[in-house]
TORTIBA-745504 format. One line per field, with one value per residue: residue in one letter; chain; x, y, z of N, C-alpha, C, O in turn. Coordinates in Angstrom, 1 decimal. Layout:
r	[A|...]
c	[A|...]
n.c1	[X|...]
n.c2	[Y|...]
n.c3	[Z|...]
ca.c1	[X|...]
ca.c2	[Y|...]
ca.c3	[Z|...]
c.c1	[X|...]
c.c2	[Y|...]
c.c3	[Z|...]
o.c1	[X|...]
o.c2	[Y|...]
o.c3	[Z|...]
//
This chain:
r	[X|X|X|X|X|X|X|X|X|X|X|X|X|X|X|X|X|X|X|X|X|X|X|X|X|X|X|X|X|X|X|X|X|X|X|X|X|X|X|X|X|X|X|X|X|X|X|X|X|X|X|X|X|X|X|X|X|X|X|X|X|X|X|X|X|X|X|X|X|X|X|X|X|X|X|X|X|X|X|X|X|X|X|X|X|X|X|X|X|X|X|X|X|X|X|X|X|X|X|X|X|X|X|X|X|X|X|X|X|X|X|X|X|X|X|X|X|X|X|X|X|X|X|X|X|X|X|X|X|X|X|X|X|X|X|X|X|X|X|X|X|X|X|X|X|X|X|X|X|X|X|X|X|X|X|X|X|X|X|X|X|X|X]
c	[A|A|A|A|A|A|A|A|A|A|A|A|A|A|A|A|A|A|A|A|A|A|A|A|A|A|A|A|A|A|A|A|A|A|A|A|A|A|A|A|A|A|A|A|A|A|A|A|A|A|A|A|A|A|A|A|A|A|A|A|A|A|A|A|A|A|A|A|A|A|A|A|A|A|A|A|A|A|A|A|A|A|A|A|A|A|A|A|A|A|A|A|A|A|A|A|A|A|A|A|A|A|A|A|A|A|A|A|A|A|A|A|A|A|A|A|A|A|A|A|A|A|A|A|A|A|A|A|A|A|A|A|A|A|A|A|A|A|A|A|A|A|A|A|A|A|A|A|A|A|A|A|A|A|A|A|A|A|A|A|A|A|A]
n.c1	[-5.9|-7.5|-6.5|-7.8|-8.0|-7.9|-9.9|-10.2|-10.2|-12.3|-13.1|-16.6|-18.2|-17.1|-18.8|-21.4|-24.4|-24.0|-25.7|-28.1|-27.0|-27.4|-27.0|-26.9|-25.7|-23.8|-22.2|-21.9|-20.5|-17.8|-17.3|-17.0|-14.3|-12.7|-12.4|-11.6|-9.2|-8.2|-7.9|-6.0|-3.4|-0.6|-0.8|-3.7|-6.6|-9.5|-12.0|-13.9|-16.9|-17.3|-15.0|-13.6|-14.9|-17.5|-20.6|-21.8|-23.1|-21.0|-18.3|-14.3|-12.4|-9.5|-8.6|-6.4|-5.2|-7.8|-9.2|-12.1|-15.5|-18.3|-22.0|-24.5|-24.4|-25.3|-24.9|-25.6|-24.9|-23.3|-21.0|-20.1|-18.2|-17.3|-14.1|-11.2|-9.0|-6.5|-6.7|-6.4|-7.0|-7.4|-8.4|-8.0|-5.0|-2.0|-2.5|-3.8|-5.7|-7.0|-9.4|-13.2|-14.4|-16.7|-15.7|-16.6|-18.3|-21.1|-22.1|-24.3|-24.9|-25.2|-23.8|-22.6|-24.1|-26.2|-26.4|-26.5|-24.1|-21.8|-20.1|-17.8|-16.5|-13.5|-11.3|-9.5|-10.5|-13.1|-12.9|-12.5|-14.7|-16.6|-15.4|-15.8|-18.2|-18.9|-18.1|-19.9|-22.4|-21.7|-20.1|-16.5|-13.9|-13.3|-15.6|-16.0|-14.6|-13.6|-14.7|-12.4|-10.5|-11.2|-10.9|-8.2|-7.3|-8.1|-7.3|-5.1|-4.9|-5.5|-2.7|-1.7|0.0|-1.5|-4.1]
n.c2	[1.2|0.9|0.9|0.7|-1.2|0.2|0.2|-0.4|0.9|-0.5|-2.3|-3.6|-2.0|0.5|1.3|1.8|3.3|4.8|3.7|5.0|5.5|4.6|6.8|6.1|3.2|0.7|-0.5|1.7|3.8|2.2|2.3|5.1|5.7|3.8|5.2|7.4|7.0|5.8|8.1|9.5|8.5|9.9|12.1|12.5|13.5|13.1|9.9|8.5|6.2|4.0|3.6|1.8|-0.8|-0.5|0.2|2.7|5.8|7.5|9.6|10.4|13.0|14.8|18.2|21.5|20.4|20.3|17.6|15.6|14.3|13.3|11.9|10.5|12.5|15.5|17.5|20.9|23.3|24.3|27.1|28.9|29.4|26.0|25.2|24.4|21.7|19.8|16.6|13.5|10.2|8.0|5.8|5.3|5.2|6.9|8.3|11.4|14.0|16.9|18.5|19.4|21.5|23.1|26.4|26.8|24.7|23.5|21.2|19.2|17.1|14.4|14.3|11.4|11.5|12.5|15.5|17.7|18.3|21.0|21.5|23.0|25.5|26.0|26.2|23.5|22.4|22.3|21.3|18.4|18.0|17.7|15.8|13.7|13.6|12.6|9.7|8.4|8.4|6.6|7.2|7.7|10.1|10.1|10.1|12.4|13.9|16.2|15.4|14.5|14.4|12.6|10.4|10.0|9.6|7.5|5.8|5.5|4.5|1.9|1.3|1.3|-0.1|-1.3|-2.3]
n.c3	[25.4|22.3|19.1|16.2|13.0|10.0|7.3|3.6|0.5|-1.7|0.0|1.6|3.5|3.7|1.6|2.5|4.0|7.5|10.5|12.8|15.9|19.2|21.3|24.7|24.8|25.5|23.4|21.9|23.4|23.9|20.9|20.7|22.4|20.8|18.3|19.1|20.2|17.5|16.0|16.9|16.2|14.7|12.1|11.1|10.7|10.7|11.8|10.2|11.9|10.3|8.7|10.4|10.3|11.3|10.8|11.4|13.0|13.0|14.4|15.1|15.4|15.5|15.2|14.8|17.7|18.6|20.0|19.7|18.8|17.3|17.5|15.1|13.2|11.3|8.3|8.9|7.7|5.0|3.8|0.8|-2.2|-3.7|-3.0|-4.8|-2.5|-1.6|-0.6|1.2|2.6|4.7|4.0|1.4|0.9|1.0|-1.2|-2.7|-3.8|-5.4|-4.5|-4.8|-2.1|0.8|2.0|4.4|7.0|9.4|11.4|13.3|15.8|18.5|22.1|24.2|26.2|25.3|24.6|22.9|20.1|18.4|15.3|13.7|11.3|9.4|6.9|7.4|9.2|8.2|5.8|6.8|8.1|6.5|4.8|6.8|7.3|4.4|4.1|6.4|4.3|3.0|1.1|-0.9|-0.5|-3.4|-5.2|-4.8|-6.1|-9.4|-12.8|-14.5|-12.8|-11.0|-12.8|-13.4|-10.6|-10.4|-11.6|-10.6|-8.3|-9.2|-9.7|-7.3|-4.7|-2.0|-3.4]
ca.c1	[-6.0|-7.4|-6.5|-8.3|-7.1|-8.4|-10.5|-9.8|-10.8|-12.1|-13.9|-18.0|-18.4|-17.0|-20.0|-22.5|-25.0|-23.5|-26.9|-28.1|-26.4|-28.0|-25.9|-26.7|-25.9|-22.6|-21.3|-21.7|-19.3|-16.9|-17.5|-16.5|-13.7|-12.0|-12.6|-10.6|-7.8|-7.5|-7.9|-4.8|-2.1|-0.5|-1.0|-4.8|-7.5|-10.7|-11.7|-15.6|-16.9|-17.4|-13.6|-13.0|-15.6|-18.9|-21.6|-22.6|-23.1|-20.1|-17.0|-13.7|-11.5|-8.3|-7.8|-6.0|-5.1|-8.9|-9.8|-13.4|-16.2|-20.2|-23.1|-25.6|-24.1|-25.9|-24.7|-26.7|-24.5|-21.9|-21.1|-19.2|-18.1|-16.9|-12.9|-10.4|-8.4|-5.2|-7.1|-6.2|-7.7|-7.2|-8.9|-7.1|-3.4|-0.5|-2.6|-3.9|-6.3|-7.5|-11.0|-14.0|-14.7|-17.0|-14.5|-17.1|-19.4|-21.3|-22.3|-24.9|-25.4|-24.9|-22.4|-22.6|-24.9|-27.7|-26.3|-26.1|-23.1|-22.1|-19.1|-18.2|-15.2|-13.1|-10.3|-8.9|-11.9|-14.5|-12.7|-12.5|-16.3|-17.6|-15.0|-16.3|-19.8|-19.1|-17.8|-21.1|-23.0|-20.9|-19.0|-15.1|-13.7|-12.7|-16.7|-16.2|-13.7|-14.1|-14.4|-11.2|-9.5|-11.4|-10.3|-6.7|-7.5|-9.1|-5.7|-3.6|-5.4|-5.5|-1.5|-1.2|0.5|-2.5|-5.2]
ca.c2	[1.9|0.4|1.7|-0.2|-1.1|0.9|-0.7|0.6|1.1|-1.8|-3.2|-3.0|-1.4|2.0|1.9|1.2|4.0|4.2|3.5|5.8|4.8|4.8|7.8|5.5|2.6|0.9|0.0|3.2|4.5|0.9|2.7|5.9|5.5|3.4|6.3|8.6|6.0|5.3|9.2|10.3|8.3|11.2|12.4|11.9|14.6|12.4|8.7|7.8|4.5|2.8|3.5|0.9|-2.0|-0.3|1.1|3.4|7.4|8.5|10.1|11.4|14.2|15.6|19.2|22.0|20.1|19.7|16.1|15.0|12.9|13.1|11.2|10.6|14.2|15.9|18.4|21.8|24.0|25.3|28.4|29.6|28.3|25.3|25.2|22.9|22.0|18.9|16.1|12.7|9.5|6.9|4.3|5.5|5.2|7.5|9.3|12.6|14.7|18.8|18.0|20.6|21.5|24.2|26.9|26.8|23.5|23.0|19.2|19.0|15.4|14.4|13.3|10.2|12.3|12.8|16.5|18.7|18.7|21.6|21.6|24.3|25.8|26.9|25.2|22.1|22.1|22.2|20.0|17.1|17.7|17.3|14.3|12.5|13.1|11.8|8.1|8.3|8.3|5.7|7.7|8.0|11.7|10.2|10.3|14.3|14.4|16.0|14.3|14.3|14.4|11.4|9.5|9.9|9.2|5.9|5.1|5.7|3.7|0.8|1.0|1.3|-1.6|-1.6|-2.1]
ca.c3	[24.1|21.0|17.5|14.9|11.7|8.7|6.1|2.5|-0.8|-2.0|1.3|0.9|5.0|3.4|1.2|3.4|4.6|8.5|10.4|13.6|17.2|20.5|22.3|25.9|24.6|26.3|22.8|21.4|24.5|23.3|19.9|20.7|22.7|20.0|17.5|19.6|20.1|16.3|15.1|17.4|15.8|13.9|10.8|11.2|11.4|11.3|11.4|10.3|12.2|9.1|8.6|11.3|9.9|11.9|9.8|12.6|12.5|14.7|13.8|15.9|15.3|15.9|14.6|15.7|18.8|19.5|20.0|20.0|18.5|17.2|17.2|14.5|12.4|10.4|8.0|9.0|6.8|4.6|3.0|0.3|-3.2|-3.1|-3.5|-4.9|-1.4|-1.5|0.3|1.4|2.7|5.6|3.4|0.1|1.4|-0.1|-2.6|-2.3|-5.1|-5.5|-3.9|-4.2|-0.5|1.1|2.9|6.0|7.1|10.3|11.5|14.5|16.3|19.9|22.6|24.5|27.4|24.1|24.4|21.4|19.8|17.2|15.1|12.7|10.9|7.8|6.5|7.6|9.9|7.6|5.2|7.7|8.5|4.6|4.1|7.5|6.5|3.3|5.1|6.7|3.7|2.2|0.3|-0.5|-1.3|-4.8|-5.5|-4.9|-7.5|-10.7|-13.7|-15.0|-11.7|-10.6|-14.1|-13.0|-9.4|-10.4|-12.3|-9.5|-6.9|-9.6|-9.5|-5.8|-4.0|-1.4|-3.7]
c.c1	[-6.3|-7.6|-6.9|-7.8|-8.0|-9.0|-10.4|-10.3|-10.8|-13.4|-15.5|-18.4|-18.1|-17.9|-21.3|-23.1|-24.6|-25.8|-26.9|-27.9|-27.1|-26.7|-25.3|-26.1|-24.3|-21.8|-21.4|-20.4|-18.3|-16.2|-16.5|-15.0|-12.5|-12.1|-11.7|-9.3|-7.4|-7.2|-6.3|-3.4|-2.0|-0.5|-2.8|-5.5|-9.4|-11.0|-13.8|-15.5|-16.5|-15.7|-13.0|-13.6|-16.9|-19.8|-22.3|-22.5|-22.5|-19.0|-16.1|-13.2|-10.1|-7.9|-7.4|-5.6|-6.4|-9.3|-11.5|-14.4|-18.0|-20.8|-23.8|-25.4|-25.4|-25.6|-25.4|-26.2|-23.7|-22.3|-19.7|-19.1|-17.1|-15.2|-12.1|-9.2|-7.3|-5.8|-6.6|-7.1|-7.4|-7.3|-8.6|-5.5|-2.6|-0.9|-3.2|-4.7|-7.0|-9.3|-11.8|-14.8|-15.2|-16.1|-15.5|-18.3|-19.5|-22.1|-23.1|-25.0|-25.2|-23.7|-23.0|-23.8|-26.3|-27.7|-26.1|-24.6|-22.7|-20.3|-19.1|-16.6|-15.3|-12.0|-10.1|-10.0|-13.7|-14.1|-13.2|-14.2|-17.4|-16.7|-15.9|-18.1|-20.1|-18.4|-19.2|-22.3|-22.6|-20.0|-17.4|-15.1|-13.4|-13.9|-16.7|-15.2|-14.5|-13.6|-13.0|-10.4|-9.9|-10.8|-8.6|-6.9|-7.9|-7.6|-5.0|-3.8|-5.3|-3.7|-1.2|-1.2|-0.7|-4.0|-5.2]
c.c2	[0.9|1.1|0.1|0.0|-0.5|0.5|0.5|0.2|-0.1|-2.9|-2.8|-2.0|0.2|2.0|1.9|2.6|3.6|4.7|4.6|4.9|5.4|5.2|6.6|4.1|2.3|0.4|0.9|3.6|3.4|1.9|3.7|6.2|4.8|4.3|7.1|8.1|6.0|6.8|9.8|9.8|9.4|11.1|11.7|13.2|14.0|10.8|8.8|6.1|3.4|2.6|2.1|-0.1|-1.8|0.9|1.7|4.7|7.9|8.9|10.4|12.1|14.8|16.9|20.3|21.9|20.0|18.2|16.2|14.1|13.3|12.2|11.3|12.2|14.1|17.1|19.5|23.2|24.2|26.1|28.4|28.5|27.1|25.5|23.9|22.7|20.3|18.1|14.7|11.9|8.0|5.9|5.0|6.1|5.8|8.2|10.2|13.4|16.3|18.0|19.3|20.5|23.0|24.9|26.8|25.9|23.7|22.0|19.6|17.4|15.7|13.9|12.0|10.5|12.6|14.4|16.9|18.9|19.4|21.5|22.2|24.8|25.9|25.9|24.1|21.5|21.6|21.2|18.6|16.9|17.1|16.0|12.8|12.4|12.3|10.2|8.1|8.1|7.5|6.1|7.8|9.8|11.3|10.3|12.0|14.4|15.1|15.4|13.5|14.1|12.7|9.8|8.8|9.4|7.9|5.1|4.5|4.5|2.2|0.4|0.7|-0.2|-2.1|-2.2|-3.4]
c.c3	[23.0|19.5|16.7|13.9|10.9|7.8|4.6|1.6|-1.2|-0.8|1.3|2.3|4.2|2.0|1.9|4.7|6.1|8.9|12.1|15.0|18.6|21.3|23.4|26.2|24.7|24.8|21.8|22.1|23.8|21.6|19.7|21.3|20.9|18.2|17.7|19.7|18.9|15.5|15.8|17.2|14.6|12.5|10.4|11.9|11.8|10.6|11.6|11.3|10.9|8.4|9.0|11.2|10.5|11.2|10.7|12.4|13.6|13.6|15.1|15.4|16.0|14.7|15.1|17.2|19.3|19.1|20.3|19.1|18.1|17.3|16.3|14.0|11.8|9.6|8.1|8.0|6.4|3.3|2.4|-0.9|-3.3|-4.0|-3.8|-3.6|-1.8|-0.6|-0.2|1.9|3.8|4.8|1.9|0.5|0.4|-1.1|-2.3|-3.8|-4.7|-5.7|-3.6|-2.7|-0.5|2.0|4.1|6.0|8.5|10.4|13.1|14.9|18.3|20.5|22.9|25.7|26.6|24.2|23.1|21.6|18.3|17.0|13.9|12.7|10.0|8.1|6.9|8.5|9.1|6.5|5.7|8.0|7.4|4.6|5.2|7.6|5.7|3.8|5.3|5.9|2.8|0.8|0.6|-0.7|-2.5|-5.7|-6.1|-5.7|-8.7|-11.5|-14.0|-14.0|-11.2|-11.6|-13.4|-11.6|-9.3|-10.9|-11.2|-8.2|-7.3|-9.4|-8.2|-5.0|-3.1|-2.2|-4.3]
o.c1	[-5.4|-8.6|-6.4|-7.2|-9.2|-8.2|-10.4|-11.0|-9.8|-14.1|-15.8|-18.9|-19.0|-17.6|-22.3|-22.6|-24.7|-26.7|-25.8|-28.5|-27.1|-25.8|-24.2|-25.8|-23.4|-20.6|-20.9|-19.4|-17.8|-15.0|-15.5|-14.3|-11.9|-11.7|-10.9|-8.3|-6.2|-6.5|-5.7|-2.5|-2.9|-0.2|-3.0|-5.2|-10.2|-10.6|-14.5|-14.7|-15.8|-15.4|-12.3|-13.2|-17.7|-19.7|-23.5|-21.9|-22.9|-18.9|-16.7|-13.5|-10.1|-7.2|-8.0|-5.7|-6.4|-9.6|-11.9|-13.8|-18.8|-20.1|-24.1|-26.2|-26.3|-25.9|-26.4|-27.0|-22.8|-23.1|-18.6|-19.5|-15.9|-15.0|-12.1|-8.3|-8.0|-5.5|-6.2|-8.2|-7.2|-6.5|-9.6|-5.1|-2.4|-0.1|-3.4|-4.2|-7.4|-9.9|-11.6|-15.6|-14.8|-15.7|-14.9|-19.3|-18.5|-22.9|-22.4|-25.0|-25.2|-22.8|-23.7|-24.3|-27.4|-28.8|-25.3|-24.0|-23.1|-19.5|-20.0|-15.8|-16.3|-11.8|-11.0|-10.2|-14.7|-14.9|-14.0|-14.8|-18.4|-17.4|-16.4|-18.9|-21.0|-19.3|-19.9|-23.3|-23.1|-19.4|-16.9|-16.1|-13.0|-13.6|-17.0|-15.3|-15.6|-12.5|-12.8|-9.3|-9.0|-10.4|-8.1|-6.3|-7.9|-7.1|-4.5|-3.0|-5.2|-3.5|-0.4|-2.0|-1.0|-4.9|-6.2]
o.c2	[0.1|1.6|-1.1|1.0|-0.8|0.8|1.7|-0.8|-0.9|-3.8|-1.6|-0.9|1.0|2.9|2.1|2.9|2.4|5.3|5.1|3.8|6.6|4.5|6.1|3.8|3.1|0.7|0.6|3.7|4.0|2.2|3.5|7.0|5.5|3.9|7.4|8.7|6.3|6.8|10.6|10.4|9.9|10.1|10.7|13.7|14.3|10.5|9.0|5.2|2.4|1.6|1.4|-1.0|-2.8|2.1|1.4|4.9|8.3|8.6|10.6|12.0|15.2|16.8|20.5|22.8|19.6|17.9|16.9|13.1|13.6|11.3|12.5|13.0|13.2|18.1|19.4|24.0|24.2|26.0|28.2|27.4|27.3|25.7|22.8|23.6|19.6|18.4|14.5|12.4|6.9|5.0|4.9|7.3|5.4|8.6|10.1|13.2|16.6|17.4|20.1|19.7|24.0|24.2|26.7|26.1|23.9|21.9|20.2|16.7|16.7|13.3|11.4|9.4|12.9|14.9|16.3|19.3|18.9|21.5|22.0|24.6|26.0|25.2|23.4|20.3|20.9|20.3|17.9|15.8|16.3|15.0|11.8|11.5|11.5|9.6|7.8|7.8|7.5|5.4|8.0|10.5|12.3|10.5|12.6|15.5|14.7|14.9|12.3|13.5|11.8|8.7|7.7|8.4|7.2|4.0|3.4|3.9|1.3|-0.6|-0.2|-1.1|-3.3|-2.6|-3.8]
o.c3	[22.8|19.0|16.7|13.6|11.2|6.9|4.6|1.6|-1.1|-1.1|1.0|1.9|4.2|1.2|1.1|5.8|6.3|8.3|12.5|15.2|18.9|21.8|23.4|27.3|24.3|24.9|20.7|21.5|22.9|21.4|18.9|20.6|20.2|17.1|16.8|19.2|18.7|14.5|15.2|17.6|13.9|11.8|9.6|13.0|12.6|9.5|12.6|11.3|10.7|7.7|8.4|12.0|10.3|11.1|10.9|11.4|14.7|12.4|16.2|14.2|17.1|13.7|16.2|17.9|20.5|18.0|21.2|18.7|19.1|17.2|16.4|14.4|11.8|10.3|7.4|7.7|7.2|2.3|2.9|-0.9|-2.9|-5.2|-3.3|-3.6|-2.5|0.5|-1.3|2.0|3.2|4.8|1.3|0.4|-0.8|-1.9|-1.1|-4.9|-3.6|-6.5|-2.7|-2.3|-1.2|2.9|5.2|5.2|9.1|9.5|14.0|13.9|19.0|19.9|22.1|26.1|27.2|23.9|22.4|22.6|17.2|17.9|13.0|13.5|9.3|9.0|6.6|8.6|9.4|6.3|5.1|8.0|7.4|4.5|4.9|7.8|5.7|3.2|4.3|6.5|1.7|-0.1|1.8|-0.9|-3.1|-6.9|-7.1|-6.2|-9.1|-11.4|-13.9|-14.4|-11.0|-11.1|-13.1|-11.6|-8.3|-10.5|-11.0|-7.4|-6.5|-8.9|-8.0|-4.8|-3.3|-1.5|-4.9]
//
């Protein structure tokens, strides 16, 4: 089992467009595997690569007790207006902000086999899919903040012992 350590706010890899990964490619599987290891310590619903120091287009997941993992996403949709939802952040430790999120996102990419993989949901599902997109695009969630929320959010992270 390898759980990788976290890279956080602050570090340039979580800005860093992740780049597209060869499904067949034995470390992609290295890749992936160590995705799934580091997203199932608890209290963890999804871990982008570039989380872990690899500017690659993968993600894993743990929600509702489903574990799994994409390749090369692509957001293909979400509906609905977007809501303020209580989000948090692997790589912004201990702090937490009212984040506009679509109530329903679906993410196409592949497995490790170059199969279609669809992933789709509402709540905490579709949350996790817009935040680990946004990793992938070198974004934090404190980008998706609004204004004012982001102001205070920028405060707080300057206080924060980790930073």
């Amino acid at each position: 089992m390898s759980i990788r350590e976290i890279r956080v706010f602050g570090d340039p890899v979580l800005r860093e467009r992740a780049e597209p990964v060869d499904p067949s490619s034995p470390a992609t599987a290295a890749l992936v595997q160590d995705l799934l290891d580091t997203v199932q310590v608890p209290g963890r619903a999804g871990v982008a690569a570039n989380q872990i120091g690899v500017a690659k287009a993968a993600f894993a997941f743990l929600v509702d007790e489903r574990l799994g993992y994409v390749l090369n996403p692509r957001i293909d949709e979400v509906r609905g207006e977007p809501q303020l939802v209580d989000e948090g952040c692997l790589s912004v430790p201990e702090l937490g902000f009212p984040t506009p999120r679509h109530p329903f996102c679906r993410v196409i990419g592949v497995d490790l086999d170059g199969r279609q993989v669809v992933l789709e949901g509402e709540g905490l599902m579709a949350q996790m899919l817009q935040h680990e997109m946004g990793h992938l695009d070198g974004r934090l969630y404190l980008q998706s903040l609004e204004k004012d929320m982001r102001s205070v959010a920028m405060a707080e992270v300057r206080k924060a012992s980790w930073y």
